[in-house]
C-alpha positions as CSV (number, residue, x, y, z in Angstrom):
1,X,79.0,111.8,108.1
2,X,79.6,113.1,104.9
3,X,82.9,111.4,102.8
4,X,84.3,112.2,99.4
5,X,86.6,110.1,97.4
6,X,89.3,111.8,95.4
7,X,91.3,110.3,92.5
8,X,94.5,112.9,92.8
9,X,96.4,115.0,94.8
10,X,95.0,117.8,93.2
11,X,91.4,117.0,93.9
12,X,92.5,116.4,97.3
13,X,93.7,119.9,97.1
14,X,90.5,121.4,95.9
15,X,88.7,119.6,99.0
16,X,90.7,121.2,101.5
17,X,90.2,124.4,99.4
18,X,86.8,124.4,99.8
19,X,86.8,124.0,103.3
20,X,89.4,126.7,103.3
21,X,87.1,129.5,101.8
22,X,84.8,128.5,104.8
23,X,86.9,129.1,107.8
24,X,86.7,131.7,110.1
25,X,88.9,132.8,113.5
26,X,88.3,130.6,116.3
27,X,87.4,127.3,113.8
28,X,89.7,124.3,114.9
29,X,89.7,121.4,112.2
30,X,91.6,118.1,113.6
31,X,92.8,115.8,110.9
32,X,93.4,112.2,110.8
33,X,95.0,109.6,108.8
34,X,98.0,107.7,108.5
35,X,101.5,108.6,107.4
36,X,101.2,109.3,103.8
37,X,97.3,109.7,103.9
38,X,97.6,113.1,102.1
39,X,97.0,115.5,105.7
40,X,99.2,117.7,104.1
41,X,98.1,118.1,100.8
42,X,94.6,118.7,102.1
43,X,95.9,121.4,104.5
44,X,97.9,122.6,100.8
45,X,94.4,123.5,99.8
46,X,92.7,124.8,103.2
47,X,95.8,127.3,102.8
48,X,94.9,128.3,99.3
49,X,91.1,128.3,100.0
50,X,92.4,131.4,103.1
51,X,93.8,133.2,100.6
52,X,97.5,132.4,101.7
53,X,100.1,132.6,99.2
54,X,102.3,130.9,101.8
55,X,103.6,127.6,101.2
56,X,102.3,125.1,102.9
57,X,105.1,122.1,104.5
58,X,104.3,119.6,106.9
59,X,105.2,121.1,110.5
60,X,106.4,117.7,111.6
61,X,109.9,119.2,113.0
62,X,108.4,122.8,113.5
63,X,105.1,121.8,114.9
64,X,103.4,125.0,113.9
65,X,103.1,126.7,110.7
66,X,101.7,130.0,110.2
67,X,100.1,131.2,107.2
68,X,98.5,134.7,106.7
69,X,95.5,134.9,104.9
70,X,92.1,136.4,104.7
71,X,92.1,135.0,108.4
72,X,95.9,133.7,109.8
73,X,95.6,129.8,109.4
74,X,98.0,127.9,112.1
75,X,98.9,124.5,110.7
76,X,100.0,121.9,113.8
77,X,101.1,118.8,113.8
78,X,100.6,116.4,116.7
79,X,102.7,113.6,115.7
80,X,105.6,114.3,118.0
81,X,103.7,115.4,120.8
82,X,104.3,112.9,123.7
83,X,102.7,114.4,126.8
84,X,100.0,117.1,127.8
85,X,102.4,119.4,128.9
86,X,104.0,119.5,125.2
87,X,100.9,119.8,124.2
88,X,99.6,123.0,126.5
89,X,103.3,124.4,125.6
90,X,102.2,125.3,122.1
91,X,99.3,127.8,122.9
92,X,96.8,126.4,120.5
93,X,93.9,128.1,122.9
94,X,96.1,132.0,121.4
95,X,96.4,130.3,117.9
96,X,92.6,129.5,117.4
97,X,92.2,133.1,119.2
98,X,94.1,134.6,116.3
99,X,93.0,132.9,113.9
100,X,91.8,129.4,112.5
101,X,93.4,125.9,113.7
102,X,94.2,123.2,111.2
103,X,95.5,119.9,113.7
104,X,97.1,116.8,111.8
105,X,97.4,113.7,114.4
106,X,94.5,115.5,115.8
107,X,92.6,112.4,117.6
108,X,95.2,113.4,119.5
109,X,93.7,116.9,120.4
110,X,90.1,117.0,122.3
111,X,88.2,120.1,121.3
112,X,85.1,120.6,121.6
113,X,82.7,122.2,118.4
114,X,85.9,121.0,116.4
115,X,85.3,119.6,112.8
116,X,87.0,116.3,112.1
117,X,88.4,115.2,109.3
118,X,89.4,111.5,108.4
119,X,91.8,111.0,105.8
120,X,92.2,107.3,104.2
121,X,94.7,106.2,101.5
122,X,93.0,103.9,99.0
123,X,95.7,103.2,96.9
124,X,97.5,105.3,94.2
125,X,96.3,108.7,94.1
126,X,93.1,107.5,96.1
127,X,92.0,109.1,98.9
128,X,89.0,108.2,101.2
129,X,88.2,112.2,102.8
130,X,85.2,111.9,105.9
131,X,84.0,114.5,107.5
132,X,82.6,113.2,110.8
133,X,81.7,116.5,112.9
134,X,81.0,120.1,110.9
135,X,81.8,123.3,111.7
136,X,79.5,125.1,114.0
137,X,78.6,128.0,111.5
């Protein structure tokens, strides 16, 4: 398990970023955290790190957010998802297919070769970022 503590948003940011500069199609990252943990922000970065000039919102009421890049990065969010069949209605299986899969509320979500990604709120601008499972490549 590897975990980073950041002290602002904006180093939150730069964490996703890196991560972002990583993915490639078919990569499915599932985030966790409560309300307010800072999924967003971190997603923020993952966005910049694809090369998206897109900005990035939380898909709470959309549920998917597309954002084209050096690869297309699909931005879900599980949080109103209240059954399986929701959840097969939003054809994550074609989004990871076209590109990468960023899933907040994604204990939710059970993918296999997934990376997961725990996000904490210490307090402040404090955030407490684990990385429990890695990428496959």
């Amino acid at each position: 398990m590897h975990e980073r503590i950041t002290q602002s948003a904006a180093e939150t940011e730069a964490l996703g970023e890196q991560l972002g500069q990583r993915l490639r199609g078919g990569d499915v990252v599932l985030l966790t955290g409560e309300l307010g943990a800072g999924k967003t922000t971190f997603v923020r970065g993952v966005a910049r790190g694809t090369e998206s000039a897109a900005p990035v919102a939380s898909p709470t009421f959309q549920l998917v957010r597309l954002y084209p890049g050096r690869v297309q990065l699909a931005h879900v969010d599980l949080y109103r998802i209240g059954s399986d069949s929701e959840l097969a209605g939003l054809g994550l299986d074609e989004l990871a297919d076209e590109g990468a899969l960023i899933v907040e509320w994604g204990d939710r979500l059970e993918t296999e070769g997934a990376a997961l990604i725990e996000i904490e709120h210490l307090g402040g601008d404090r955030r407490r970022v684990r990385t429990s499972r890695d990428l496959s490549h």
